[in-house]
N, C-alpha and C positions, 0 to 999 in steps of 0.2 A: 095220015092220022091214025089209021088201025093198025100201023107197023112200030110209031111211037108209043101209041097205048099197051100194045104189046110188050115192047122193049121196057115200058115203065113195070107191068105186070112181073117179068123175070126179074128185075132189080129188086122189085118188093119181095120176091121169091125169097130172091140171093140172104136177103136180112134176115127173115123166117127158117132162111136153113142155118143160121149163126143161131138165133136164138133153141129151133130145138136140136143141136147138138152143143151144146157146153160143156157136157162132161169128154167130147172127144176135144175139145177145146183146151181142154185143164191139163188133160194128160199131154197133148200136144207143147205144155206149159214148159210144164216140168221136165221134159226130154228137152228144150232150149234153157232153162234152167241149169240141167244138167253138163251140158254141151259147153255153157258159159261160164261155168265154176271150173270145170277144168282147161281150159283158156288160158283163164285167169291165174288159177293158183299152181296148175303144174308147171311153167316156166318159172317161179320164183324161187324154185328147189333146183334147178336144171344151171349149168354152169353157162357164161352167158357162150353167144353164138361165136364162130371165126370168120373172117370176112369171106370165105368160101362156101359157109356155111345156107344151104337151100331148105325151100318149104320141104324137101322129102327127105333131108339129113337131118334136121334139126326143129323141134317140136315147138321152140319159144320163136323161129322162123315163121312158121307154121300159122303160131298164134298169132303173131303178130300181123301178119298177110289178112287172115280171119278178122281180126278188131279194123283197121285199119287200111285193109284193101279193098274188104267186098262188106265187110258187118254197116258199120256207120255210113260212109259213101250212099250207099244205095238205101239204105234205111232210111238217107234226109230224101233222094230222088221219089220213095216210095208217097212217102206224105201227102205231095201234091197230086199223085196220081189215084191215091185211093183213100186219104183221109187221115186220121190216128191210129189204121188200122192196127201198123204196128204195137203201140202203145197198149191194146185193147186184148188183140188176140196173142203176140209173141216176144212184148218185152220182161224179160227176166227182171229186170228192177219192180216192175208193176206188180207179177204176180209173188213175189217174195213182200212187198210189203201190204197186200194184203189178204198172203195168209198171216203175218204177224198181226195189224189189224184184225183176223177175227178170234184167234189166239189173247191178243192183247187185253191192258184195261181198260180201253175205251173212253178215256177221255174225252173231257170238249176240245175241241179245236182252237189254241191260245187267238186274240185279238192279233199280235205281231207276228202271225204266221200268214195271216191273211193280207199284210200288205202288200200291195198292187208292183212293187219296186223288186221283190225276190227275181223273178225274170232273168233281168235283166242284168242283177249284181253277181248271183250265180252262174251267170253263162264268162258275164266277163272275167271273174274270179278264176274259175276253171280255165279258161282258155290259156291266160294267162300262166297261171301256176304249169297248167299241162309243156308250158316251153320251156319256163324253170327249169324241170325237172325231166326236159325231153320225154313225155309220153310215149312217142311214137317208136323211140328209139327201143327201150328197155324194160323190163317185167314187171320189175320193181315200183316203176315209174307209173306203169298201168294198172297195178296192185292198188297203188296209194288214191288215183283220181276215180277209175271204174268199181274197184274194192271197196272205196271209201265212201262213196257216193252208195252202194247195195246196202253197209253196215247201215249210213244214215236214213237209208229211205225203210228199213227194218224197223230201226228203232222208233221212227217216229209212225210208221206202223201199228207198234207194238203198245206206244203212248195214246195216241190220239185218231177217234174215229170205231167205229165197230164194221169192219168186215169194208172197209173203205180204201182207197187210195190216196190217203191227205198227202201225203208227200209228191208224187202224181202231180195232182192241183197245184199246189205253191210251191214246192221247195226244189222242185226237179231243176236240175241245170238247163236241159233244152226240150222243157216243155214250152217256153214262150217261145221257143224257136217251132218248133213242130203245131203250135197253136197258130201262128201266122202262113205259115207253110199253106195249112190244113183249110185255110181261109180259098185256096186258089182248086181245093178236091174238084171235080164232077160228081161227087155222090153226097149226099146227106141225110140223117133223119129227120124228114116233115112230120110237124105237130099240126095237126088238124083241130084249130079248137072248139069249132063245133062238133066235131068226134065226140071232144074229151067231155065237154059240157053237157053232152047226151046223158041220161038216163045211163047208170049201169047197175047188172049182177053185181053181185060183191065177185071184185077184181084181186086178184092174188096180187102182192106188192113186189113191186122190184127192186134190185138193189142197182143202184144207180153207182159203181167204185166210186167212179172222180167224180160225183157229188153236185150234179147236174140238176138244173130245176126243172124238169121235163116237160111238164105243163107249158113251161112259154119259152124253150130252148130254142132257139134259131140259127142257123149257121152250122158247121163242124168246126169252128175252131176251138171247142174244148171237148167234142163227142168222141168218145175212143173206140167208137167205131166195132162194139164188140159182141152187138146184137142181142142183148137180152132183152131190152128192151121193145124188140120189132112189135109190131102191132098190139102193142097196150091199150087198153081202153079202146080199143078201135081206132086208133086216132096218131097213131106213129108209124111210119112206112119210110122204108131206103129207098129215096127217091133220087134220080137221073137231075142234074143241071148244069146253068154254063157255070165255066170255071171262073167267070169273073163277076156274079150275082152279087157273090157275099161282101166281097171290098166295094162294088160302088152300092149296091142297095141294102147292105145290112152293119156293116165296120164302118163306125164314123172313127175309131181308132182313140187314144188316149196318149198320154204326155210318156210314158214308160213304153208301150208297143213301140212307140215311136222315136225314145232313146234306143230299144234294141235295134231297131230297121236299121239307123242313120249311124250311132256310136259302135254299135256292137258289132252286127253282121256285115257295116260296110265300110267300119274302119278297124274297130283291134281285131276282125278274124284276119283280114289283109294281111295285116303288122305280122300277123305270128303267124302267116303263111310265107311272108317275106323276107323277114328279118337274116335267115341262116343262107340267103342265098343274094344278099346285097351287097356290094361293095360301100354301101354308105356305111353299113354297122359297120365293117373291117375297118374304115378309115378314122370313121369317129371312136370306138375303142382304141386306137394308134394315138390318137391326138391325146386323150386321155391318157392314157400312159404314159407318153413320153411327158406329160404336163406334171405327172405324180411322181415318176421317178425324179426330173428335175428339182421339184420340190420334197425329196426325200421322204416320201410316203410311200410304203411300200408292202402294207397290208390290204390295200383292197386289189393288189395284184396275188394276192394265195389264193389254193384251191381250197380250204379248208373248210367249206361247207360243208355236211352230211349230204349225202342223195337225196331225204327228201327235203330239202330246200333248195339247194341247188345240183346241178346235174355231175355227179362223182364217183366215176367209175375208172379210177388211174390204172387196174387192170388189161384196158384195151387204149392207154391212151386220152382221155374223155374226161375229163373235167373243167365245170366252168368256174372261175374266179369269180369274187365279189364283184370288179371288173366289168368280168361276164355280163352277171346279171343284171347287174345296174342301167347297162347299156341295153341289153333286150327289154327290160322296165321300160326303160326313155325312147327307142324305136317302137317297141307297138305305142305308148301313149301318144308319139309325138304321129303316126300314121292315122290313130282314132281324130287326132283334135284338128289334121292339115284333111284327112278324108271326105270322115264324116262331117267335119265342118262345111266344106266345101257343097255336099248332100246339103245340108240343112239349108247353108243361102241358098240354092237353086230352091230347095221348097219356098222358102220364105219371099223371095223375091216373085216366086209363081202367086203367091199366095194374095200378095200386094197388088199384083196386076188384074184379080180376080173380084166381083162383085164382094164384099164382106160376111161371110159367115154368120150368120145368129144361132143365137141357145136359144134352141125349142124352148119357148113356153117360158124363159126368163123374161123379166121385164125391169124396169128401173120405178122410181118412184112416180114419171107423169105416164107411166104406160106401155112405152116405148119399147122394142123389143131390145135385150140386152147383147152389146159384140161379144164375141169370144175373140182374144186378140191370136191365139195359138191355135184353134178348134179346128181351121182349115187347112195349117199346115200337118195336123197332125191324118188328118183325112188323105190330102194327097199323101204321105209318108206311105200310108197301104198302098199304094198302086208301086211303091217301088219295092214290094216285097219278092216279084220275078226274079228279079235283080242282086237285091241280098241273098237270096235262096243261093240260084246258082253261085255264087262267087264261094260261099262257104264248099258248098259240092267238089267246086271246081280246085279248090283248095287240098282239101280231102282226098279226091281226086290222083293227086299229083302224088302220094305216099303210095297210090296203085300203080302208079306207073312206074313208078322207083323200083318197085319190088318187083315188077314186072320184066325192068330191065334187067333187074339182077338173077331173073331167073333164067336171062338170055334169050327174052322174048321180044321180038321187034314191036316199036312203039309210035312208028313213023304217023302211024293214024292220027295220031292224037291229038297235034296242036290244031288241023284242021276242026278236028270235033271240038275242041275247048273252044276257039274262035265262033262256031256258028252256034254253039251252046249260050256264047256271053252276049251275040250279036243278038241272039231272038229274045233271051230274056230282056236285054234291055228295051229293046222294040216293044215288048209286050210291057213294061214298065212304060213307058212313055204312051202305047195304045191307053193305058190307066190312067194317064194323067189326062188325056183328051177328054175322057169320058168322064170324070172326076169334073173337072173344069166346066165340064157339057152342064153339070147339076146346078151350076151355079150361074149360069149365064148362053145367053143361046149365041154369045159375039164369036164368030171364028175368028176372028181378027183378036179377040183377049184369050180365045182357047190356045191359040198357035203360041202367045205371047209365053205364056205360062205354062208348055210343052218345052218351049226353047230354053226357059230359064233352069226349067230341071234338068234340060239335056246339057247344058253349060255347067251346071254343077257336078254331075258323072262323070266327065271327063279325067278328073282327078284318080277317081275310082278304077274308068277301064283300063287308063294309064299304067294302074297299078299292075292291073292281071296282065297286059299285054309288056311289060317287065320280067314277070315272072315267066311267060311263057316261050319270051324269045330270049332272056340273057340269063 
């Protein structure tokens, strides 16, 4: 007990030393800032790479290793390990829009910015367009989605909010992604409301960026984790917990968190992790083909897109056709709706073998409390955020190992650790579902029911990665 009280004392420390250093914070900003803009913009002038070409001959090499080997990859790994922190202390898109935000007019924050659907439309958007146009491959390519994504999170910066991070909150591409992550932390800020409800001095205000209601903030799935806030009013502290508090005792989850889980992270990230290395796309663009040349059509076999719509760089070889695209279109859409479909019956089938769900405090006209007929499968959906998590990683992942190879570095490690990577998260997905289940019924005989019928729907999914990893 005096070793844990202790250990909770240095955590509450750890916040207290975020909050009074923030000005080494800022500076620490702006040298990642720094760092990020030339990334970005100095390979877009730089003639592209030759296939010889290495991280210490060529600087778009370089960058590219940096966004894509070690930046992102371990940026999503960090999340669950320590919260938003990145978000908080060292994302360059955060602190650029709001210094524009305090620069800016300060606007109110429009009604349509605020809908609960942004998430989930922007990650898919992005992921997608990012295969269009090969991100991973080319400058141009990273220019247009990383680039374009700093101008947008500036501008609205610059529009809407005074010294805040609105873009952050809504519009980020993989904020809902890092907000579900974030749900799985060991660390959090507790709100003590008897603290806050105490008696106080007049308290200096703080500025909360992402826009947080701190008074009754629960959870870290939107806290960026960047300490200004530490011990306000008495009543907030970085406090130590299990990793899995927040999915079953605080996320009952919603219909959008829950298109990302099942649509997003566990079917179109798949799709356009897999697409460039299937023999199904090669065969179904052939079939297509030969069906268009037969029938004498013969413009959606040109390269004549621009780069940024489809991927056009005849310099080295590399261009995609209408062709192309249309079929990377149709393989991730058709990997989202056979995947994630797949996901959603094993929840909903879990869901059905489970006592019924009710809405807190709804009731019907004689009294009764009211079903929610989606409410509990969107609740199980969080316990298979482990799961989603890793596969995106694991996907990600694989652009390091690439570059890794081509550095001539042995990689033999690897698939064992992808393997026990995908085998634990999904175990830890399915430990979720147990306990999930456990809230609703004490039958182990309905809990196992509704374990098994998630684990019958995964199968699609591990399918997928255990593809990618051996063929």
């Amino acid at each position: 007990m005096v070793a844990a009280s202790a250990f909770r004392a240095r955590v509450a420390r750890a916040g207290d030393f975020l909050r009074d250093h923030q000005q080494a914070i800022r500076r620490l900003q702006w040298t990642i800032v720094g760092v990020y803009l030339a990334l970005l913009l100095i390979p877009v002038f730089l003639p592209l790479p030759g296939r010889t070409a290495t991280v210490f001959s060529h600087f778009t090499v370089l960058a590219q290793f940096a966004f894509w080997g070690l930046w992102w990859p371990f940026v999503l790994i960090s999340i669950p390990l320590f919260g938003r922190a990145w978000c908080g202390l060292f994302c360059p898109e955060g602190t650029l829009t709001e210094w524009a935000s305090r620069h800016g007019r300060g606007g109110a924050i429009p009604r349509w910015m605020r809908w609960g659907g942004w998430p989930f439309v922007a990650f898919s958007l992005t992921t997608i367009y990012g295969q269009l146009i090969s991100v991973y491959q080319y400058p141009w390519a990273v220019a247009a989605i990383l680039g374009g994504s700093t101008v947008a999170a500036m501008g609205v910066g610059w529009l809407y909010g005074k010294n805040k991070r609105v873009w952050c909150r809504y519009l980020c591409p993989v904020s809902g992604v890092f907000s579900l992550l974030a749900k799985l932390s060991p660390w959090y800020y507790r709100v003590d409301a008897a603290a806050w409800r105490a008696p106080q001095r007049r308290t200096e205000s703080i500025n909360c960026a992402p826009l947080l209601p701190l008074r009754t903030m629960q959870g870290a799935a939107d806290c960026h984790m960047c300490g200004r806030c530490s011990d306000y009013r008495g009543a907030i502290t970085l406090t130590p917990r299990s990793p899995e508090a927040e999915i079953v005792h605080v996320s009952g989850g919603n219909a959008w968190q829950s298109a990302l889980i099942v649509l997003g992270l566990m079917g179109l990230a798949p799709g356009a992790f897999l697409w460039s290395a299937s023999p199904w796309y090669v065969t179904l663009k052939q079939a297509l083909a030969t069906w268009l040349v037969e029938a004498d059509v013969y413009w959606p076999l040109a390269d004549s897109a621009p780069w940024f719509i489809l991927t056009h760089y005849p310099q080295v070889n590399d261009s995609f056709s209408w062709l192309d695209g249309a079929v990377i279109l149709l393989f991730i859409l058709a990997t989202a709706v056979v995947v994630g479909g797949s996901v959603f019956a094993g929840l909903w089938l879990a869901d059905r073998s489970l006592p019924h769900l009710q809405r807190p405090g709804v009731r019907d006209s004689s009294g009764a409390l009211l079903r929610s007929s989606l409410a509990g499968v969107h609740m199980l959906a969080q316990g298979l955020i482990p799961a989603a998590g890793i596969g995106v990683f694991l996907g990600l992942s694989a652009t390091t190992l690439s570059l890794l190879q081509h550095e001539g570095l042995a990689t033999g490690w690897a698939n064992p650790l992808r393997f026990s990577l995908l085998a634990l998260a999904l175990l830890w997905s399915l430990r979720f579902q147990w306990r999930l289940a456990g809230l609703r019924t004490p039958s182990h005989r309905r809990r196992a029911a509704a374990v098994a019928a998630v684990a019958l729907g995964l199968l699609p999914f591990a399918w997928v990665w255990l593809l990618l990893f051996l063929h």
